[in-house]
C-alpha positions as CSV (number, residue, x, y, z in Angstrom):
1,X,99.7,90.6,97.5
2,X,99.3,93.9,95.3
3,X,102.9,95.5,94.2
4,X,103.7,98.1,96.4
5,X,103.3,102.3,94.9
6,X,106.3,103.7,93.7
7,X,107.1,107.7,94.4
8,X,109.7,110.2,92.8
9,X,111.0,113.1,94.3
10,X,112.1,115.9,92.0
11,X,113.7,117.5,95.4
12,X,112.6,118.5,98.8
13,X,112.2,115.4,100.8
14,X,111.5,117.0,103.6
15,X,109.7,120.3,102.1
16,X,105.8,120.8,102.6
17,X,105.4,119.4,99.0
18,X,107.4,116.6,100.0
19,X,105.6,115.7,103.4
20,X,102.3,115.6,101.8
21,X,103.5,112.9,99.1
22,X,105.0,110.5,102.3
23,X,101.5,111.5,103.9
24,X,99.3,110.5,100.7
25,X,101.3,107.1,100.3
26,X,101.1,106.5,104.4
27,X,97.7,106.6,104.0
28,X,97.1,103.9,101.5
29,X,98.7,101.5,103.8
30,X,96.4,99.0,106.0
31,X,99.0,97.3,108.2
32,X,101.3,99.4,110.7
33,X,103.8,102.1,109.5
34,X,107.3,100.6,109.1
35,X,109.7,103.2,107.5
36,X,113.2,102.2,106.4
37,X,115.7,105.0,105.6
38,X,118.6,103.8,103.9
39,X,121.7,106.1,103.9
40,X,123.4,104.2,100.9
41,X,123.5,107.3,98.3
42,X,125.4,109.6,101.2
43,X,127.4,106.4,102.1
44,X,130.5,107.8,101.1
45,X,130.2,111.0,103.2
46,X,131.3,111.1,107.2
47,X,128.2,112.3,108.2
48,X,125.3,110.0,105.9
49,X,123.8,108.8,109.0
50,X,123.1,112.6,110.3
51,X,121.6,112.7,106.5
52,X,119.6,110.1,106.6
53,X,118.6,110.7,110.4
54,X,117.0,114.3,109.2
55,X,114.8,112.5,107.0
56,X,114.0,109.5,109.4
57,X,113.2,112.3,112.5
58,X,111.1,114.5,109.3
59,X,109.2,111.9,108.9
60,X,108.5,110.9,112.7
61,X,107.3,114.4,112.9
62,X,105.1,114.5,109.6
63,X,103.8,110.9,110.3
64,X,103.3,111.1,113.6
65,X,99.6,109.9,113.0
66,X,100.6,106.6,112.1
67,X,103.1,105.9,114.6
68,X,105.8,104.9,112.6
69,X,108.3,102.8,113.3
70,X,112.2,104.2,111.7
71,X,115.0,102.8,110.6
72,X,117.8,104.0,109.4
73,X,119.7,101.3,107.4
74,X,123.5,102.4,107.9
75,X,123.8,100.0,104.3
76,X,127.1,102.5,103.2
77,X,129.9,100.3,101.8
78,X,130.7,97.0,100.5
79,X,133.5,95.5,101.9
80,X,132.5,97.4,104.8
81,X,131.5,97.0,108.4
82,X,128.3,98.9,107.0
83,X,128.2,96.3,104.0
84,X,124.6,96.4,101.5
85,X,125.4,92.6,101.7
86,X,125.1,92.4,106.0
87,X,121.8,90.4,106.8
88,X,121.7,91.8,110.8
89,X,122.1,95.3,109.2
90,X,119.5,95.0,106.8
91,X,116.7,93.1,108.8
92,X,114.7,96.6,109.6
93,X,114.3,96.0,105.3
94,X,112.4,92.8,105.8
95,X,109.5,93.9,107.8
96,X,109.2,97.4,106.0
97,X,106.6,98.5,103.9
98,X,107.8,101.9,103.5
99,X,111.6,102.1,102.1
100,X,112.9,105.6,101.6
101,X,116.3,106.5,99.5
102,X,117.9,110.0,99.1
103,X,120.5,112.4,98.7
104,X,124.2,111.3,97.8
105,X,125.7,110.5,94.5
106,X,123.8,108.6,91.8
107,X,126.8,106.3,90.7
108,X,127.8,105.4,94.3
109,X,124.7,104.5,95.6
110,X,124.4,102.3,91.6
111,X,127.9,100.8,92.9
112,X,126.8,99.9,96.4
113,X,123.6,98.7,95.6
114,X,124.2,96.6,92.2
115,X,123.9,93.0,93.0
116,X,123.7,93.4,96.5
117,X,120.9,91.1,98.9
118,X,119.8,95.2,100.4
119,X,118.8,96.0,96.6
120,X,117.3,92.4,96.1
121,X,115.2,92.9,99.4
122,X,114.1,96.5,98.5
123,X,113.0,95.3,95.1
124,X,111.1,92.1,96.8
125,X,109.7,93.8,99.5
126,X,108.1,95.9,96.4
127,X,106.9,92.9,94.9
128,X,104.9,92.3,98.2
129,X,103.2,95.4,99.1
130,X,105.9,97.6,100.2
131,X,106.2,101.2,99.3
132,X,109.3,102.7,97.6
133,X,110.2,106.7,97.5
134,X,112.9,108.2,96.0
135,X,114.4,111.6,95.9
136,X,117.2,113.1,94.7
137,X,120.4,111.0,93.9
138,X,118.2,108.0,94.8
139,X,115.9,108.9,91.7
140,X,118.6,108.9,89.5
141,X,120.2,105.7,90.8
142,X,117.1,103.6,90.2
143,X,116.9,104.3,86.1
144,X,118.1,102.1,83.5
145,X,120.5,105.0,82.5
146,X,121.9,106.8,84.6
147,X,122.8,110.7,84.5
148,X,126.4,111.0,86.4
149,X,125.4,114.2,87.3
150,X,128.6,114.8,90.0
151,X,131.2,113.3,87.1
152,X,129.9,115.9,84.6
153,X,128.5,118.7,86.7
154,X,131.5,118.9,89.3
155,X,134.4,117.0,87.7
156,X,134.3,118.3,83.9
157,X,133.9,114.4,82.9
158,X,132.8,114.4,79.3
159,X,128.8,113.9,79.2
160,X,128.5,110.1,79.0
161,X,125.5,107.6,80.4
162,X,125.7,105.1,83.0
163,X,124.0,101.8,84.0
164,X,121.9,102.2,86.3
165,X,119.8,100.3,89.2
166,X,117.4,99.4,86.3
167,X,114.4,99.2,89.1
168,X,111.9,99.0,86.3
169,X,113.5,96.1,83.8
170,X,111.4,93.3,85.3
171,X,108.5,95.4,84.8
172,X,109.5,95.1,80.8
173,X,109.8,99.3,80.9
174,X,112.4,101.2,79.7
175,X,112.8,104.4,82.1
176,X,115.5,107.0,83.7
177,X,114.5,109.5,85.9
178,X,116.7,113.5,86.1
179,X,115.5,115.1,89.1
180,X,116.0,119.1,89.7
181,X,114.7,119.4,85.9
182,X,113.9,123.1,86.3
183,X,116.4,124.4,88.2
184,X,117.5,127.8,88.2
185,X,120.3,128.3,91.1
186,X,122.7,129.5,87.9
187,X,120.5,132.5,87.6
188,X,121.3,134.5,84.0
189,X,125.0,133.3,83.8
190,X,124.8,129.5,84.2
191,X,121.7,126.6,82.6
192,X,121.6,124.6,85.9
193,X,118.0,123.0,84.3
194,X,118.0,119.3,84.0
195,X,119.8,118.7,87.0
196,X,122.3,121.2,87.4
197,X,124.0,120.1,83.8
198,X,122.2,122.5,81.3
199,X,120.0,121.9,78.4
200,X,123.1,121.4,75.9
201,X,124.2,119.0,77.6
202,X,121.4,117.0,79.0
203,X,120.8,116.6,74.9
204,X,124.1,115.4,74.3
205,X,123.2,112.9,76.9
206,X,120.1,112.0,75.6
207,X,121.3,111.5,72.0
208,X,123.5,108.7,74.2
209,X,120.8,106.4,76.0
210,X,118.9,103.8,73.6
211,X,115.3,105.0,71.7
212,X,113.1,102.9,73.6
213,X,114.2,104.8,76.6
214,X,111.6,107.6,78.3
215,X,112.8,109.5,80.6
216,X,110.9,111.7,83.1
217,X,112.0,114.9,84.2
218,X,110.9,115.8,87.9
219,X,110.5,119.6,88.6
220,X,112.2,120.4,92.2
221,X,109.4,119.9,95.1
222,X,107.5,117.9,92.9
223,X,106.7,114.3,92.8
224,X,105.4,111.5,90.3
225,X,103.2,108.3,92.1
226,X,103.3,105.3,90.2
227,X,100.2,103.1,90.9
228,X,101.5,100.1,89.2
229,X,98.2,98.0,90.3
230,X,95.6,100.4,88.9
231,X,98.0,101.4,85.8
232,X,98.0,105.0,87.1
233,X,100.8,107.7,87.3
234,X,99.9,111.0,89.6
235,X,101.7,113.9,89.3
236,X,101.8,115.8,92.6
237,X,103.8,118.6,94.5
238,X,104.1,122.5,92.9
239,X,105.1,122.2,89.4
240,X,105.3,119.4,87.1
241,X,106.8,116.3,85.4
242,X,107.9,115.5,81.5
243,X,108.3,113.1,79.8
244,X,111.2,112.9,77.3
245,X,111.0,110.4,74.6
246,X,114.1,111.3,71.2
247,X,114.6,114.3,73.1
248,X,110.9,115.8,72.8
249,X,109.7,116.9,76.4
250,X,105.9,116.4,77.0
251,X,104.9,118.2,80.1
252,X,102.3,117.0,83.0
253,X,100.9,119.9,85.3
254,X,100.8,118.8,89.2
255,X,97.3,117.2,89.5
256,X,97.4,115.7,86.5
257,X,96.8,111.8,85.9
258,X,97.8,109.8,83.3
259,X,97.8,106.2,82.1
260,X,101.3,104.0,83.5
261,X,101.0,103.0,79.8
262,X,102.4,106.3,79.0
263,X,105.6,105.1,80.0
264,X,106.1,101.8,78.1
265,X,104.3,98.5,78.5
266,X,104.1,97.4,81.6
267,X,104.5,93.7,82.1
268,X,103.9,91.9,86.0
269,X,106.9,89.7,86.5
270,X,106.0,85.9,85.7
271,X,106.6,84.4,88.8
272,X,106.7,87.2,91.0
273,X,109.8,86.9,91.8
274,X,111.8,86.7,88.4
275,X,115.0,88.6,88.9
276,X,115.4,88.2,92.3
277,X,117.9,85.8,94.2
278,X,116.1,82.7,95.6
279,X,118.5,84.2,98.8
280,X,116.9,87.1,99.2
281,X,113.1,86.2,98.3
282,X,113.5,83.3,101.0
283,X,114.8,85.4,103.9
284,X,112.0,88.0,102.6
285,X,108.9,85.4,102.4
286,X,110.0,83.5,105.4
287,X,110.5,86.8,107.8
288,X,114.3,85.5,108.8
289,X,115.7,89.0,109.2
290,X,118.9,87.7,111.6
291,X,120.9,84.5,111.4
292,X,121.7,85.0,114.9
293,X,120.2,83.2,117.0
294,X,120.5,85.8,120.1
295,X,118.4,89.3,120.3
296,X,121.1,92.3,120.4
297,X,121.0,95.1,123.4
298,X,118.8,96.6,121.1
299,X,116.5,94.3,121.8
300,X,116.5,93.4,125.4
301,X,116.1,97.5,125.8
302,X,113.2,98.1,123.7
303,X,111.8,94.7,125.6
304,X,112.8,96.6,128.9
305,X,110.9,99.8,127.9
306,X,107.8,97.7,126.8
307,X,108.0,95.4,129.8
308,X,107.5,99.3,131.4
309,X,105.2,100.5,129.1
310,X,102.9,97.7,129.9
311,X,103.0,98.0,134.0
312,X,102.2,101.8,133.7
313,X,99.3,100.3,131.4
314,X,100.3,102.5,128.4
315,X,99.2,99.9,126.2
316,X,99.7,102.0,122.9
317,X,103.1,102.9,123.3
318,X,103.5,98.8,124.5
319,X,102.0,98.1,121.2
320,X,104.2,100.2,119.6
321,X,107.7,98.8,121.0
322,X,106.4,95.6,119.7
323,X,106.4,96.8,116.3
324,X,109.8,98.2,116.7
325,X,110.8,94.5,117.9
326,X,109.1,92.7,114.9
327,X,111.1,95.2,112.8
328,X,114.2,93.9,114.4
329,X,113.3,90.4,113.9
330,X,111.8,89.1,116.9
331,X,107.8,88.6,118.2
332,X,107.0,89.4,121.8
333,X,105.0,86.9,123.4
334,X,103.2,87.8,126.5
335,X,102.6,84.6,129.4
336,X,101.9,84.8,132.7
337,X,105.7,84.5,133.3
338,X,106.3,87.6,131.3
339,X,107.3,88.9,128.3
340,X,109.1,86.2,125.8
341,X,111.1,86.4,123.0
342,X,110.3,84.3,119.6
343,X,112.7,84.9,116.5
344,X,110.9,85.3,113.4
């Protein structure tokens, strides 16, 4: 199974810049659509499932072609009701081959997500085909230093760097990702470049992270595509990505394609699944999404709607609850007694 691609989002998600980049990766996919939203990063905010359900109904809309199936994965707390660590909540993740992340707060969404079985599933669902986008706070979570953009920005923290997701480690590369690189909402009176914090102070934060570090700047509505099978990056969207290695920015024009080795040596994970819990590797390999034994409402509704779908002989839309099902856990089996359901 080839690793799955890999997408940053400098901003605009759900921008026309953004659309196309879901749309390119869609399309590279052979088996149905199966999008996971997770509202982690916004967890911390009353409304993150509204945030996360713009994105999933975006997406609906600019997919529409493929017939995706969405989930939102309401993964917002540990300790939580809506814990990362909740195997009913997070079996939409096991079937997914499309796993988005977005707006919130870089070090919350690193809090929530360290160590957790939702960030050991997202990184093995990676390792077997599925692919990953991130935008916004998502793409800074994700780097092996992270910029606290809220702490320094917002708060008046001193500039300091933070451990990040480190999506990249087992992949022997060393990388942090700043999203919003060329802003410009402070007009003449305020740097709000390098997301939001200024060039003097991105520096100072630079001069913090180890040497081996690179770190790519993503210009707003533009996005970087990480082919890790062919060794390719693609930079895509309006405007255009650098790289920063000592502080030295080298800039890549949208269009442009460049060898992965520009980023470090990349090293495949020998066995694939170094780094990740035997926990969440079984549960991802063996398609157990739910240790319950029963199917939810949700369930026995969507069988309801497909048990209709079917006698009105709208055998797309039939096929397309299924999916929804599998996503959930279960496989419909049609007899001559009906529909049954078979728990993956």
């Amino acid at each position: 199974m080839p690793l799955g691609h890999i997408a940053f989002l400098g901003s605009g998600e759900t921008s026309l810049a953004g659309g196309r980049i879901f749309e390119s990766l869609a399309r590279l996919l052979s088996d149905p659509l199966r999008v996971a939203v997770m509202e982690t990063p916004a967890g911390f905010e009353p409304n993150s499932a509204v945030v996360a359900g713009r994105v999933g109904d975006f997406l609906k809309t600019r997919l529409q072609n493929y017939k995706p199936t969405i989930d939102v994965i309401p993964a917002r707390k540990l300790g939580s009701e809506f814990s990362p660590d909740d195997p009913e909540i997070l079996a939409p993740l096991l079937r997914a081959n499309f796993i988005f992340m977005g707006p919130g707060s870089p070090t919350y969404a690193i809090r929530q997500l360290k160590g957790t079985l939702a960030w050991d599933i997202i990184r093995a669902r990676h390792r077997l085909g599925a692919t990953l986008v991130f935008s916004s706070a998502a793409t800074i979570s994700v780097s092996a230093w992270a910029l606290p953009v809220y702490e320094i920005y917002k708060v008046g923290e001193d500039v300091f760097a933070n451990q990040g997701l480190n999506l990249f480690g087992d992949f022997g590369l060393h990388l942090s990702f700043i999203p919003h690189w060329n802003n410009a909402e402070g007009g003449m009176d305020l740097d709000t470049s390098r997301c939001f914090i200024g060039m003097e102070r991105f520096v100072e934060w630079c001069n913090l992270i180890p040497p081996e570090n690179t770190t790519i700047g993503l210009d707003e509505h533009t996005g970087l595509i990480l082919d890790l099978e062919a060794g390719q990056c693609e930079v895509s969207g309006i405007s255009s990505v650098s790289l920063v290695r000592d502080c030295n920015p080298e800039m890549y024009p949208s269009g442009v394609k460049f060898p992965l080795s520009d980023l470090g040596e990349f090293k495949m994970p020998e066995p694939l699944n170094l780094g990740i819990p035997e926990k969440a590797w079984d549960m991802v390999t063996n398609l157990m999404p739910v240790e319950n034994d029963k199917p939810s409402d949700v369930v026995l509704l969507l069988l309801e709607q497909r048990q209709q779908a079917r006698a009105r002989k709208d055998f797309s839309e039939s096929d397309h609850l299924r999916d929804i099902i599998a996503a959930h856990g279960w496989t419909v089996q049609d007899s001559k007694d009906g529909q049954v359901l078979v728990k993956l």
